[in-house]
ZAMARGU-4260 file (C-alpha; in steps of 0.2 Angstrom, whole numbers, plus 5000, padded with zeros to 4 digits):
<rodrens>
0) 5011/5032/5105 | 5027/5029/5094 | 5045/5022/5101 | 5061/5028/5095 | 5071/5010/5099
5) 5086/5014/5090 | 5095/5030/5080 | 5108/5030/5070 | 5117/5045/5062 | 5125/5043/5044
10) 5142/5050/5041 | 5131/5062/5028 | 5122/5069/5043 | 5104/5061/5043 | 5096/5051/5058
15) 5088/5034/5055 | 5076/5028/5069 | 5069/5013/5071 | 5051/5016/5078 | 5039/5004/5086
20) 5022/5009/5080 | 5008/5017/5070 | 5015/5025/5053 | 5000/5034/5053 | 5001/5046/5068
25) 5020/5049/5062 | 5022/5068/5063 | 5034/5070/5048 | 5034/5079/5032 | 5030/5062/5023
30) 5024/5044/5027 | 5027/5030/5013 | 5014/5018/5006 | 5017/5002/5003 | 5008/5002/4988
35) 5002/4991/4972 | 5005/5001/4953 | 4985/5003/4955 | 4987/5014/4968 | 4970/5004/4976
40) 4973/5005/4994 | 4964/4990/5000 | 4975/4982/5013 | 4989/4981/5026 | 4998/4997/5027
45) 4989/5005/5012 | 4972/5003/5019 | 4978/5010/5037 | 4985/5024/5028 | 4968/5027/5018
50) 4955/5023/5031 | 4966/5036/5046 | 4968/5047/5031 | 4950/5047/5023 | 4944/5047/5007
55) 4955/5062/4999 | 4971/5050/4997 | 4960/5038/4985 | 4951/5050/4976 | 4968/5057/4971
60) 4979/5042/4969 | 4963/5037/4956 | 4966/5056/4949 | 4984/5049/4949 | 4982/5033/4939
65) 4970/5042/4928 | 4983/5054/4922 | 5000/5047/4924 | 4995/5027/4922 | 5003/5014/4935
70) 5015/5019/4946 | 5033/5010/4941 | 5043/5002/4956 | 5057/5018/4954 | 5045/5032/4951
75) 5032/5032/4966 | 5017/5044/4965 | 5011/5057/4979 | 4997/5062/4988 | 4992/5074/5000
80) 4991/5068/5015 | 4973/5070/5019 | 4967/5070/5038 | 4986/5063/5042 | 4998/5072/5053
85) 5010/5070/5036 | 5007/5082/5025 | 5011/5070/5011 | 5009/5051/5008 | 5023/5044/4995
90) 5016/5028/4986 | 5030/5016/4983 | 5028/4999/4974 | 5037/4988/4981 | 5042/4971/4974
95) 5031/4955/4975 | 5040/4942/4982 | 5042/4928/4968 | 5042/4939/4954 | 5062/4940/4951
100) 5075/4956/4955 | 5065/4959/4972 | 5082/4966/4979 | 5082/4979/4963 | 5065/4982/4964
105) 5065/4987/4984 | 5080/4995/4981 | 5071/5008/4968 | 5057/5010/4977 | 5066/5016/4993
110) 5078/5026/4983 | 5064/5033/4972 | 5053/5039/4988 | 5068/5048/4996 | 5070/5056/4977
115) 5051/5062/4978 | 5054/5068/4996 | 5069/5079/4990 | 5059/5085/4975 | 5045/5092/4986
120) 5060/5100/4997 | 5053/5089/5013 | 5063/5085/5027 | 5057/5073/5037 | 5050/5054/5031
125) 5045/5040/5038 | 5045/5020/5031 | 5035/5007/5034 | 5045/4988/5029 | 5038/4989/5011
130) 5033/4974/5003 | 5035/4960/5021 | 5017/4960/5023 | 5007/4953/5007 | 5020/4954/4997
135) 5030/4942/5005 | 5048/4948/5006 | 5057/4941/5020 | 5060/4953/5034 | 5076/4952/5038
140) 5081/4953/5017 | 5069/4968/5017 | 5079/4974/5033 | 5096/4974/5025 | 5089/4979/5007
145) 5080/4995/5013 | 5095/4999/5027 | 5107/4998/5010 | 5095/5009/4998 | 5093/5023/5012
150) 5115/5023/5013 | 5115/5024/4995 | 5104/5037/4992 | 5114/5049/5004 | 5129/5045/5000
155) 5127/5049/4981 | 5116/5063/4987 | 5124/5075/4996 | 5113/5089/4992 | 5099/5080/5002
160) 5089/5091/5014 | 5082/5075/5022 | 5085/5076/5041 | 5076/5062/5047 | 5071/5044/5039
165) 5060/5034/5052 | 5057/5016/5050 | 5040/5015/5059 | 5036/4993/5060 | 5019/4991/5067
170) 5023/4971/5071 | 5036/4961/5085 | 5043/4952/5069 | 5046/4964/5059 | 5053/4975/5074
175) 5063/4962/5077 | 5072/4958/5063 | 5074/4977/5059 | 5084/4979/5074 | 5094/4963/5072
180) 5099/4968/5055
</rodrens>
């Protein structure tokens, strides 16, 4: 079962949560995946996402790739969410760490997902800490990178009908340094 450890309202009107836990029982409108631009969902978060989900979220992130080509660190795809409580899973790219411009790139991909959450008019969404697994971005950078893109995106866009944005962090560091931040 997932924690709520902290909320915070924005002056805009949305709640971010910090939640101990397992992205993939989150009951929102949409869960994020920390995906690579092939949309191959072969490890950490992305394979937890696809096995809990089955085999309908590769099938159509292949369908995805197929038609649209690789999926760009500021325009993530989307994918039903297949046996999911979320109805949708949003793939972002996040930065690899070492590649250069990892704070831009984190930045577009957290903005770009909330972007596609307003598009399909949802209103709830839930994060995992993009790119601090085998990517390799330090936590606590991440932390403050993703804390600032979620600001951002609200305060430029005040049409928003995004209620909630959860932070759902499976691990004690991540957790930890998500909280500190």
């Amino acid at each position: 079962m997932n924690t709520v450890l902290k909320e915070r309202i924005l002056p805009t009107g949305q709640s971010i949560q910090i939640v101990q836990g397992d992205i993939t029982i989150e009951e929102v409108d949409a869960i994020v995946n920390a995906a690579n631009e092939h949309l191959q969902h072969g490890g950490g978060v992305a394979w937890a996402i696809s096995r809990r989900g089955g085999p309908t979220i590769q099938q159509e992130s292949d369908e995805w790739v197929r038609k649209k080509g690789t999926v760009s660190h500021a325009h993530p795809a989307w994918t039903s969410g297949g046996l999911l409580p979320a109805k949708t899973v949003i793939h972002a790219v996040g930065p690899v760490w070492g590649d250069g411009d990892e704070n831009m790139k984190l930045l577009a991909a957290v903005s770009g997902s909330l972007r596609v959450a307003d598009e399909l008019r949802l209103q709830s969404i839930a994060f995992p800490a993009i790119s601090t697994g085998i990517f390799g971005f330090p936590k606590e950078q991440a932390a403050k990178v993703i804390f600032e893109a979620i600001e951002a995106y609200f305060s430029k866009t005040t049409s928003s009908g995004i209620k909630i944005v959860k932070l759902v962090l499976f691990d004690q560091s991540t957790l930890d340094a998500f909280l500190q931040v």
